[in-house]
PDB file of N, CA, C, O and CB in Angstrom:
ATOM      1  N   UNK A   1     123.456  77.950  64.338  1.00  0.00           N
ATOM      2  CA  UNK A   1     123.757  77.983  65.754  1.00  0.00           C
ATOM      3  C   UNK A   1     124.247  79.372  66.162  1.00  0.00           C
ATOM      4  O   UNK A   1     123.934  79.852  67.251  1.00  0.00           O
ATOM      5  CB  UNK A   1     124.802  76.917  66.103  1.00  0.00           C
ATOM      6  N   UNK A   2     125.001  80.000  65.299  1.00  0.00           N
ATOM      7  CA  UNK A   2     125.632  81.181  65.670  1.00  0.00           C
ATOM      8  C   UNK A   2     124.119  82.325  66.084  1.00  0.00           C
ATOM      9  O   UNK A   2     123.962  82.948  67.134  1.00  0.00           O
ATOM     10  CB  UNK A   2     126.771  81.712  64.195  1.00  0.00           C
ATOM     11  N   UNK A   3     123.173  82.296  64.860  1.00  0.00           N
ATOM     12  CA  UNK A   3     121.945  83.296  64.882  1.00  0.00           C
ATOM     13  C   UNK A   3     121.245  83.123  66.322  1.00  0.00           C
ATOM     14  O   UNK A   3     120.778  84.125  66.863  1.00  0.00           O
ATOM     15  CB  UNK A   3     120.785  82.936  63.584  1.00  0.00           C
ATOM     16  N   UNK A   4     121.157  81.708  67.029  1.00  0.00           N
ATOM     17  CA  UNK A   4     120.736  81.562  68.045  1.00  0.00           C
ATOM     18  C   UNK A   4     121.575  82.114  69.041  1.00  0.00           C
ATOM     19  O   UNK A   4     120.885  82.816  69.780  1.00  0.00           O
ATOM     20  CB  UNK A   4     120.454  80.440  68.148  1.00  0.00           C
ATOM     21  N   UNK A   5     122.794  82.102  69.392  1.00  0.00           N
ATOM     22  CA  UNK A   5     123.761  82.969  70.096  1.00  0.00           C
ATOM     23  C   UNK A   5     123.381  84.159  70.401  1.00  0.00           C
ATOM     24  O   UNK A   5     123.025  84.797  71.392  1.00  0.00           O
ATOM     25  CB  UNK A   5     124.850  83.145  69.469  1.00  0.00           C
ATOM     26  N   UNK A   6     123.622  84.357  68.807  1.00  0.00           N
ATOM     27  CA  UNK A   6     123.541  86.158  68.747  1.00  0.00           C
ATOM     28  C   UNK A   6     122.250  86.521  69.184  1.00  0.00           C
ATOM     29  O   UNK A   6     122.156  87.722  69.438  1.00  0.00           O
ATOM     30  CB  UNK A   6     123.722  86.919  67.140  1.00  0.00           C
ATOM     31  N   UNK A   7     121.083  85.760  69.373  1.00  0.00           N
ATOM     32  CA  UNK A   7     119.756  86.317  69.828  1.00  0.00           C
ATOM     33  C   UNK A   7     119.917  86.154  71.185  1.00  0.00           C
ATOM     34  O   UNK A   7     119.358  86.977  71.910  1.00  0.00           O
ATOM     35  CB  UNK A   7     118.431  85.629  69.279  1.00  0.00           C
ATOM     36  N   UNK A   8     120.781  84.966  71.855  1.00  0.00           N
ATOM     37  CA  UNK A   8     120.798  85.344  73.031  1.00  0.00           C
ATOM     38  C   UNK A   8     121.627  86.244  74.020  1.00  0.00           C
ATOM     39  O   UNK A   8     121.451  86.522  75.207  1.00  0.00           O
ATOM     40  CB  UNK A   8     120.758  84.515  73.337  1.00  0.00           C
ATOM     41  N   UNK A   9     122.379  86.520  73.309  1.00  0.00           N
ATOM     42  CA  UNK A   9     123.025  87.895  73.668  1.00  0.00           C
ATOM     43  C   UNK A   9     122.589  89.035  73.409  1.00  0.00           C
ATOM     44  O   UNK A   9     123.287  89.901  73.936  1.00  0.00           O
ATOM     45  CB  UNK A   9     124.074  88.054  73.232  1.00  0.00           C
ATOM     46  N   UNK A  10     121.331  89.616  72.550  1.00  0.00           N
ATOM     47  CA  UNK A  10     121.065  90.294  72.309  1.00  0.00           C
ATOM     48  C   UNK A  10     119.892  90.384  73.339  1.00  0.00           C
ATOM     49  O   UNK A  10     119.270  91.445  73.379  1.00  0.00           O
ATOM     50  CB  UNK A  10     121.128  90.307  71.167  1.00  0.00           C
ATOM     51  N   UNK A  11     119.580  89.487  74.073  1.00  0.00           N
ATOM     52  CA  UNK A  11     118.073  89.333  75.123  1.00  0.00           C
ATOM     53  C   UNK A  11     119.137  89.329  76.472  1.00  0.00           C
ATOM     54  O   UNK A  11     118.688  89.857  77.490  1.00  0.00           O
ATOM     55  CB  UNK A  11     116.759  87.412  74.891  1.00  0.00           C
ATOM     56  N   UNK A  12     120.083  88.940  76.511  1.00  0.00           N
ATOM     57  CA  UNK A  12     120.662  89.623  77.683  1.00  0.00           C
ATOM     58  C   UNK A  12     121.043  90.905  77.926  1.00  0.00           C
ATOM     59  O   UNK A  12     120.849  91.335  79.063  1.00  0.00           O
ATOM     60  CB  UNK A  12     121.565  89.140  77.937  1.00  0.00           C
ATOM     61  N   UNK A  13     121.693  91.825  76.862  1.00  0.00           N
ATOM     62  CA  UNK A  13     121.772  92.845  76.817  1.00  0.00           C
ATOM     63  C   UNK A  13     120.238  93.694  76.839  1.00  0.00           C
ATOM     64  O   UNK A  13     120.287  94.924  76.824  1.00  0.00           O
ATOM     65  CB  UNK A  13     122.612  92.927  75.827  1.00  0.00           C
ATOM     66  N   UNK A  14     119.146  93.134  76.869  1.00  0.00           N
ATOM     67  CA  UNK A  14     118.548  94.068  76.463  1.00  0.00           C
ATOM     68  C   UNK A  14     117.633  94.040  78.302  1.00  0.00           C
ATOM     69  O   UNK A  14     117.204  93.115  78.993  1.00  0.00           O
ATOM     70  CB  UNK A  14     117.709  93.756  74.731  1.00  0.00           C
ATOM     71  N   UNK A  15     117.690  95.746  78.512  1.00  0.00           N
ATOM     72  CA  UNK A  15     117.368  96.112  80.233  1.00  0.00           C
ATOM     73  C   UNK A  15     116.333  96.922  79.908  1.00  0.00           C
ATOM     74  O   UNK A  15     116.404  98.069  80.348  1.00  0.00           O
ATOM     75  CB  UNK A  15     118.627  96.981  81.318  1.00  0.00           C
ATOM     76  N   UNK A  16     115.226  96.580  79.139  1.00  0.00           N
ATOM     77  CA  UNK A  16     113.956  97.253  79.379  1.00  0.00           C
ATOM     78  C   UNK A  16     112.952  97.060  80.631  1.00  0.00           C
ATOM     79  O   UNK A  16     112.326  97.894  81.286  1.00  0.00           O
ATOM     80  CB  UNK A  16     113.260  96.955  78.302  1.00  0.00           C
ATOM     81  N   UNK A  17     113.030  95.611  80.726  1.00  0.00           N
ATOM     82  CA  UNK A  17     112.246  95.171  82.081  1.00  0.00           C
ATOM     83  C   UNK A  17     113.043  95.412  83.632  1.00  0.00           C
ATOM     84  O   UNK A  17     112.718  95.131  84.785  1.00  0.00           O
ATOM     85  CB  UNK A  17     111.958  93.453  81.918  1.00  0.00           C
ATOM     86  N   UNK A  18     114.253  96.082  83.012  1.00  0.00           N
ATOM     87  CA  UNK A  18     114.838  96.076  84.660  1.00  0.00           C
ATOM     88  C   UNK A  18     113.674  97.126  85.319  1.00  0.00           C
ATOM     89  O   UNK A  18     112.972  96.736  86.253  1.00  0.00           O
ATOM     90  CB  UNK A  18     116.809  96.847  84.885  1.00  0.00           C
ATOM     91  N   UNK A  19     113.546  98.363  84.805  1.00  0.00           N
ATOM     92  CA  UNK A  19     112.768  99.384  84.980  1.00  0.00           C
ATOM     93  C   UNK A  19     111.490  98.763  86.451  1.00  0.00           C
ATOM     94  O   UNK A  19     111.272  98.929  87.652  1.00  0.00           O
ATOM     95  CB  UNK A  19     112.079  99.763  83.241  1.00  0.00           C
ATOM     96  N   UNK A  20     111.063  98.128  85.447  1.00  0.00           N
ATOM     97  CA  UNK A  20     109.498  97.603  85.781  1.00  0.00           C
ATOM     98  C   UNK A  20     109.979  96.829  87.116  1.00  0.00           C
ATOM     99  O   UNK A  20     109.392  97.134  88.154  1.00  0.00           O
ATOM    100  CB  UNK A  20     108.606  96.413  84.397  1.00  0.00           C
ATOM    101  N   UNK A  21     111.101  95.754  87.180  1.00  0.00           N
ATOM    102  CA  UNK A  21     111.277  95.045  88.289  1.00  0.00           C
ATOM    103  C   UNK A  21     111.684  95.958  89.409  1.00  0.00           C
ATOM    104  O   UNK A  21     111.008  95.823  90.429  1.00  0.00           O
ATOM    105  CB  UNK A  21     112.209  93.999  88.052  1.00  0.00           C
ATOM    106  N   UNK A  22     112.513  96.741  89.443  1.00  0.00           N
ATOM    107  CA  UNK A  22     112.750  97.879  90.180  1.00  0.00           C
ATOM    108  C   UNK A  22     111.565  98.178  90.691  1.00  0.00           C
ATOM    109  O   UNK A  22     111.259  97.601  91.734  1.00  0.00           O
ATOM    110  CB  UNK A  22     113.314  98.943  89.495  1.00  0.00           C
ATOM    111  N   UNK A  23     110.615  99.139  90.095  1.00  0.00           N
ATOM    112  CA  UNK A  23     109.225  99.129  90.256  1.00  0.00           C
ATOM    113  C   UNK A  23     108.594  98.733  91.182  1.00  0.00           C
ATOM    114  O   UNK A  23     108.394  99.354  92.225  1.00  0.00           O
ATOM    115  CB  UNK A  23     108.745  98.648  89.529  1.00  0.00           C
ATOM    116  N   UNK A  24     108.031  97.159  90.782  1.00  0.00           N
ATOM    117  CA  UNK A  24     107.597  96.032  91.525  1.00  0.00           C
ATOM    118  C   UNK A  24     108.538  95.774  93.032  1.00  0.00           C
ATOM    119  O   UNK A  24     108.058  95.563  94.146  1.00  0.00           O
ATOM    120  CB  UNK A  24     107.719  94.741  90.449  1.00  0.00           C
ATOM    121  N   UNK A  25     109.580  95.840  92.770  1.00  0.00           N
ATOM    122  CA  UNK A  25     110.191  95.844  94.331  1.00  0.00           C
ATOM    123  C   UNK A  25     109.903  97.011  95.289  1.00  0.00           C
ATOM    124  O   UNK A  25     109.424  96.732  96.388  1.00  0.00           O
ATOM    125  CB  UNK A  25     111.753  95.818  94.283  1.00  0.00           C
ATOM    126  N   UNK A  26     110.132  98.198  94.997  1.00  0.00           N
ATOM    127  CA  UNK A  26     109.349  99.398  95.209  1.00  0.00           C
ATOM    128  C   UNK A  26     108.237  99.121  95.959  1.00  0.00           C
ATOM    129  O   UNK A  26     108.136  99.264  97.178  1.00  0.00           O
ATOM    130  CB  UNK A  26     108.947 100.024  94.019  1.00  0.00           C
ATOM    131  N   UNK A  27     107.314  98.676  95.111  1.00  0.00           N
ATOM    132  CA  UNK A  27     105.722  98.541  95.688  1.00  0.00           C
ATOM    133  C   UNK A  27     105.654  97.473  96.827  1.00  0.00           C
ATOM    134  O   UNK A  27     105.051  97.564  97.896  1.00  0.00           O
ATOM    135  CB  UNK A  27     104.586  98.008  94.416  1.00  0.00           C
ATOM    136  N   UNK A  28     106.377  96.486  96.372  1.00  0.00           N
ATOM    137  CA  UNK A  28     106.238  95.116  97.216  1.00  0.00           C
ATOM    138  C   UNK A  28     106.916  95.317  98.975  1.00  0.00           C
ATOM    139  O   UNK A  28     106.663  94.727 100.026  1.00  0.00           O
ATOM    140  CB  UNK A  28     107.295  93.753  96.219  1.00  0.00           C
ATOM    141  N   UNK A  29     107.853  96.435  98.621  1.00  0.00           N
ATOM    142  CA  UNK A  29     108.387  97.146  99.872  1.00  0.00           C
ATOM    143  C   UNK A  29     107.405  98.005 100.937  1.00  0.00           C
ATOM    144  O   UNK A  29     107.164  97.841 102.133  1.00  0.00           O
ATOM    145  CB  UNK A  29     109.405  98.131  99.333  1.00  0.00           C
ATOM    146  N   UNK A  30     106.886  99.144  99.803  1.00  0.00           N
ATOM    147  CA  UNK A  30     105.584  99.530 100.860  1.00  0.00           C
ATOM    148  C   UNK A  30     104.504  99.197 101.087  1.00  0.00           C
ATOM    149  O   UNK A  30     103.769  99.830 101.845  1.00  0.00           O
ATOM    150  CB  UNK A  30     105.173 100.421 100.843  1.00  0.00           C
ATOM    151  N   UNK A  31     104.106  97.944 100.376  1.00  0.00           N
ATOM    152  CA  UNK A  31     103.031  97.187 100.971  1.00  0.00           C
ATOM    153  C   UNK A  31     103.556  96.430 102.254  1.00  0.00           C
ATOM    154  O   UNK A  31     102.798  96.342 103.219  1.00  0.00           O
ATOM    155  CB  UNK A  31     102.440  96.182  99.910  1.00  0.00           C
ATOM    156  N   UNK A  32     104.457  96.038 102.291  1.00  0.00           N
ATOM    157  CA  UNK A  32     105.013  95.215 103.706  1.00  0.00           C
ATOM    158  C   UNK A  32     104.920  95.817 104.710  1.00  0.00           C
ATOM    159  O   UNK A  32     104.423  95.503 105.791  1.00  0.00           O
ATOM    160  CB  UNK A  32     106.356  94.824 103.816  1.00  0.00           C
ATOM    161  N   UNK A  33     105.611  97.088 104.226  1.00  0.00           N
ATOM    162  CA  UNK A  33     105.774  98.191 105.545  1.00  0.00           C
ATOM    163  C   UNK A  33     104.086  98.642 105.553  1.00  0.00           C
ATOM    164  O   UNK A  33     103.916  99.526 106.393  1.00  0.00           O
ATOM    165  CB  UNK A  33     107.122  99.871 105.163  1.00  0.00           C
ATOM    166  N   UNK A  34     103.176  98.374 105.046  1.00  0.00           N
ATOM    167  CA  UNK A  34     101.764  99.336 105.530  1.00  0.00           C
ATOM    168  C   UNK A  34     101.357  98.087 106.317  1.00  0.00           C
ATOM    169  O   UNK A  34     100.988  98.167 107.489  1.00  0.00           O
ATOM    170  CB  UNK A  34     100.388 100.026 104.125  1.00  0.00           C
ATOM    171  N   UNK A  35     101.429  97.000 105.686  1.00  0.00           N
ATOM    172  CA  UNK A  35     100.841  95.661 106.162  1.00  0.00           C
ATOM    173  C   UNK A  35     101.504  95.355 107.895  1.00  0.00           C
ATOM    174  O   UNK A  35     100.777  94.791 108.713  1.00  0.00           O
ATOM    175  CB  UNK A  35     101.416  94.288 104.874  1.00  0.00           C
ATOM    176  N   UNK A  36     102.915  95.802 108.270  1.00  0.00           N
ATOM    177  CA  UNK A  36     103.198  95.776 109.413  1.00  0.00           C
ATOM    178  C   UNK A  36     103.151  96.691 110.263  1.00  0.00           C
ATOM    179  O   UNK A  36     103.545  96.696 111.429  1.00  0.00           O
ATOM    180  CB  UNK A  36     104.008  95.438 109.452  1.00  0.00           C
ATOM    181  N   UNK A  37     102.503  97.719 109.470  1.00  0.00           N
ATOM    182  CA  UNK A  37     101.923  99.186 110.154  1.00  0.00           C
ATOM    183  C   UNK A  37     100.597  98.757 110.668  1.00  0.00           C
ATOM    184  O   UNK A  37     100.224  98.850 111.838  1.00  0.00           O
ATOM    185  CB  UNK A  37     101.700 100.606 108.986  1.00  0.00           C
ATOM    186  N   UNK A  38     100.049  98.367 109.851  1.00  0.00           N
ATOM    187  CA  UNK A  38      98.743  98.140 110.033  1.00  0.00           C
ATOM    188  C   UNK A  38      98.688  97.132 111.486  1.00  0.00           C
ATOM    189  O   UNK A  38      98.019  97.584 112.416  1.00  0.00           O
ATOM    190  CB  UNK A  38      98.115  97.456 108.590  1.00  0.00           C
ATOM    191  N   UNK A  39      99.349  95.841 111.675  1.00  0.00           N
ATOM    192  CA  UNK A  39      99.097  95.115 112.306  1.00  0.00           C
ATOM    193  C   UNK A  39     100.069  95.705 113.813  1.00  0.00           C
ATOM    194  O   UNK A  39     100.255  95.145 114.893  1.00  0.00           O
ATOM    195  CB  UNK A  39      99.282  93.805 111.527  1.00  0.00           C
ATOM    196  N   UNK A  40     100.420  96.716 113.419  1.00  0.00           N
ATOM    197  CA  UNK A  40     101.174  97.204 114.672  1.00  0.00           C
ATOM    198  C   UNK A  40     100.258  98.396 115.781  1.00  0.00           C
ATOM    199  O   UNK A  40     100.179  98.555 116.999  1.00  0.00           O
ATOM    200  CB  UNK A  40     102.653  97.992 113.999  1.00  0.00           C
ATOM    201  N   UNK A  41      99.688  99.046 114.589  1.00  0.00           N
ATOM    202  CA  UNK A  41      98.380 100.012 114.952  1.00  0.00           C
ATOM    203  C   UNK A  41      97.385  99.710 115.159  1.00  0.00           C
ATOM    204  O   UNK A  41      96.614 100.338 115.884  1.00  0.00           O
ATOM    205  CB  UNK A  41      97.994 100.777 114.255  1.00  0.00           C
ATOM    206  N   UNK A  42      97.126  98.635 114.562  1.00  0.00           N
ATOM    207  CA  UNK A  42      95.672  98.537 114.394  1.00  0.00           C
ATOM    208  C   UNK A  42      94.817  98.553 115.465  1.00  0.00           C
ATOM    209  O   UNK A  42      93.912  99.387 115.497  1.00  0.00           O
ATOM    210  CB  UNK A  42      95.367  97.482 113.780  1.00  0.00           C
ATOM    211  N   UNK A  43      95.065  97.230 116.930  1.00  0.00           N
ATOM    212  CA  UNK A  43      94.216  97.350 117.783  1.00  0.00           C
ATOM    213  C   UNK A  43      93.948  99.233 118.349  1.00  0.00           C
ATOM    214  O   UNK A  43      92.907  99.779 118.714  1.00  0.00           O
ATOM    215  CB  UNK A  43      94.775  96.254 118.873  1.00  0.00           C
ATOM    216  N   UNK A  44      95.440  99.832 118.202  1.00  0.00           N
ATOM    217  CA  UNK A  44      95.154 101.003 119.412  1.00  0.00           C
ATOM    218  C   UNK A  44      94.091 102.036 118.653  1.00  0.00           C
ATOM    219  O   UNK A  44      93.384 102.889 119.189  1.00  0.00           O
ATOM    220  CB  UNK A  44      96.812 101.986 119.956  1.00  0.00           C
ATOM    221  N   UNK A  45      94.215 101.639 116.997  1.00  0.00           N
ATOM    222  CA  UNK A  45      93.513 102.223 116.180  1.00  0.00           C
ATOM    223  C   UNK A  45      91.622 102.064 116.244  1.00  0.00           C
ATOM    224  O   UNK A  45      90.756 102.901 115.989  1.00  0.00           O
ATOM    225  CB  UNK A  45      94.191 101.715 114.972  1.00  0.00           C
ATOM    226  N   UNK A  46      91.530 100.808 116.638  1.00  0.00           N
ATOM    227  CA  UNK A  46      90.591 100.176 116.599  1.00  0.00           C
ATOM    228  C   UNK A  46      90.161 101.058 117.566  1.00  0.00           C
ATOM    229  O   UNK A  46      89.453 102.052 117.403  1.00  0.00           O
ATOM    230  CB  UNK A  46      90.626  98.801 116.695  1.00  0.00           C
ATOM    231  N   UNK A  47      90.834 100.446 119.006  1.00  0.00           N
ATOM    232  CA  UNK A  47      90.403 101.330 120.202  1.00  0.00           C
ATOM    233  C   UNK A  47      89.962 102.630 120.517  1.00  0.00           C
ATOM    234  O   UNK A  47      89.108 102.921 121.354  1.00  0.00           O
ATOM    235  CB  UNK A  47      91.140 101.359 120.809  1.00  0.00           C
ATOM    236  N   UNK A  48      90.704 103.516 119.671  1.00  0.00           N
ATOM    237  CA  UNK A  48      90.402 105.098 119.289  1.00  0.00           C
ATOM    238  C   UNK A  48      89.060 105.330 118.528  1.00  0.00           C
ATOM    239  O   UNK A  48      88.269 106.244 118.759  1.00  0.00           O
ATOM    240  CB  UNK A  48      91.605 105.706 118.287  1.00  0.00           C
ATOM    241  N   UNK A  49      88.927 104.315 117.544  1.00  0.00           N
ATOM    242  CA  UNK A  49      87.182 104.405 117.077  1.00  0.00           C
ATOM    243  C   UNK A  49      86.165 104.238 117.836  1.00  0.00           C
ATOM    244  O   UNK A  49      85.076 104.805 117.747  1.00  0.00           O
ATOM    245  CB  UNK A  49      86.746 103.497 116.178  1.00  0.00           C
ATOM    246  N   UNK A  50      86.617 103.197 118.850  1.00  0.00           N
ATOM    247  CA  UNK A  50      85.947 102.811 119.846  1.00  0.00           C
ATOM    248  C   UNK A  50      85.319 103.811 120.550  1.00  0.00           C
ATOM    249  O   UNK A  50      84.153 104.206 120.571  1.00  0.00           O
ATOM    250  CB  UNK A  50      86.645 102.140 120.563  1.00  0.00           C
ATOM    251  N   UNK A  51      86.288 104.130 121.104  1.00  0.00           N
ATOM    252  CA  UNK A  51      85.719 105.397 122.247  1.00  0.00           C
ATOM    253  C   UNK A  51      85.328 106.223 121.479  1.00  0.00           C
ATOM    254  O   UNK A  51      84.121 106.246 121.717  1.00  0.00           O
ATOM    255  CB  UNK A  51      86.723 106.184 123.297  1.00  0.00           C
ATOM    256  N   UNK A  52      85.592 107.205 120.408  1.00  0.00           N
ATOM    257  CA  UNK A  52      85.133 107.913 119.831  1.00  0.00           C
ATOM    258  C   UNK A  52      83.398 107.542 119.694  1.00  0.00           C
ATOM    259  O   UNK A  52      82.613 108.165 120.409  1.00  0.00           O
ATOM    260  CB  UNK A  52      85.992 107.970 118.763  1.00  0.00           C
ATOM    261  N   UNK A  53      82.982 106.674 118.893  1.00  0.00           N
ATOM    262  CA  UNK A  53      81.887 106.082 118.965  1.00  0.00           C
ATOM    263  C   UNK A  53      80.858 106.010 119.838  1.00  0.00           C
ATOM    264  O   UNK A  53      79.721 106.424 119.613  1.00  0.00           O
ATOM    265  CB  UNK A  53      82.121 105.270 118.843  1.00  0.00           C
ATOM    266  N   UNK A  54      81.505 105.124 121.535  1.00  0.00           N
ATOM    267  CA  UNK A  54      80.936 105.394 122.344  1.00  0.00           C
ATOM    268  C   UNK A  54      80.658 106.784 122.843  1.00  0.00           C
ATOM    269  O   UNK A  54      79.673 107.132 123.494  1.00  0.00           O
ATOM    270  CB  UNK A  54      81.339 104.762 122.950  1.00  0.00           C
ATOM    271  N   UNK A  55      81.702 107.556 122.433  1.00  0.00           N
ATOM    272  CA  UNK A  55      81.689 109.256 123.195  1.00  0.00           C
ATOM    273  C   UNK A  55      80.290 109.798 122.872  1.00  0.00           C
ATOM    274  O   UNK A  55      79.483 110.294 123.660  1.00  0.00           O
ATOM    275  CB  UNK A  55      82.998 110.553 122.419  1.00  0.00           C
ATOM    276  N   UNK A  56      80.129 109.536 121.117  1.00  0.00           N
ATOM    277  CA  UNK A  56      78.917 110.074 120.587  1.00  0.00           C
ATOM    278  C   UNK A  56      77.739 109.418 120.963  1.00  0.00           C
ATOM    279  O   UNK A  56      76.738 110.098 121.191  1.00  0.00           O
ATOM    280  CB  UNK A  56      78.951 110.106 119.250  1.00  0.00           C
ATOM    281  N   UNK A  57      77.708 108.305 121.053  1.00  0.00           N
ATOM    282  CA  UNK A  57      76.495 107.473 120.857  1.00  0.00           C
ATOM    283  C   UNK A  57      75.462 108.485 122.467  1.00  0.00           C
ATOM    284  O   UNK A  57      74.317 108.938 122.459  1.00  0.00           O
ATOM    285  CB  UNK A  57      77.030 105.197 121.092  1.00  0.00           C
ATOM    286  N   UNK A  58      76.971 108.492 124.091  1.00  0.00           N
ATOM    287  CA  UNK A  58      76.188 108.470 124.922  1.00  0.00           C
ATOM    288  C   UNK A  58      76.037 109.755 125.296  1.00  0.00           C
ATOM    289  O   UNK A  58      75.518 109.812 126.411  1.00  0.00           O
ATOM    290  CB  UNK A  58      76.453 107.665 125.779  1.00  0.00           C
ATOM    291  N   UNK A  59      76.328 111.052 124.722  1.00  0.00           N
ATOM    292  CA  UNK A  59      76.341 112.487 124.108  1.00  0.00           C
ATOM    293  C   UNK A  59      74.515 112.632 124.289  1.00  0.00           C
ATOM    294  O   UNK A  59      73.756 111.946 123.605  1.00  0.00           O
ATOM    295  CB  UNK A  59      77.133 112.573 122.134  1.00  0.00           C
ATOM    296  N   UNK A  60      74.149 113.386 125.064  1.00  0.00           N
ATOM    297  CA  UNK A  60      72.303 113.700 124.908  1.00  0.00           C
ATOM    298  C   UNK A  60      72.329 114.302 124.150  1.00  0.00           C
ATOM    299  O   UNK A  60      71.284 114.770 123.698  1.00  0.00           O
ATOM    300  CB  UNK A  60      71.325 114.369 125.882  1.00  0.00           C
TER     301      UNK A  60
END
């Protein structure tokens, strides 16, 4: 019983994966923020292709 202890104290102490979760929060942060960028821009973005598009198309 004790060896089982000691392994689990030894897997709590051990902060290799903090790294990586850090990380992953990181990313999961600026995907949110592009994802509410995106849906914040997007139509006026859209709109700007738009005209652009039309500008050329009716260009002789």
């Amino acid at each position: 019983m004790k060896m089982y202890f000691d392994y689990l104290k030894a897997m709590l102490r051990n902060k290799k994966g903090q790294g990586m979760v850090e990380y992953g929060l990181i990313i999961s942060l600026i995907a949110v923020a592009c994802i509410a960028a995106l849906l914040v821009l997007g139509p006026k973005i859209s709109t700007l292709f738009s005209d652009v598009a039309n500008k050329i198309t009716t260009t002789p």
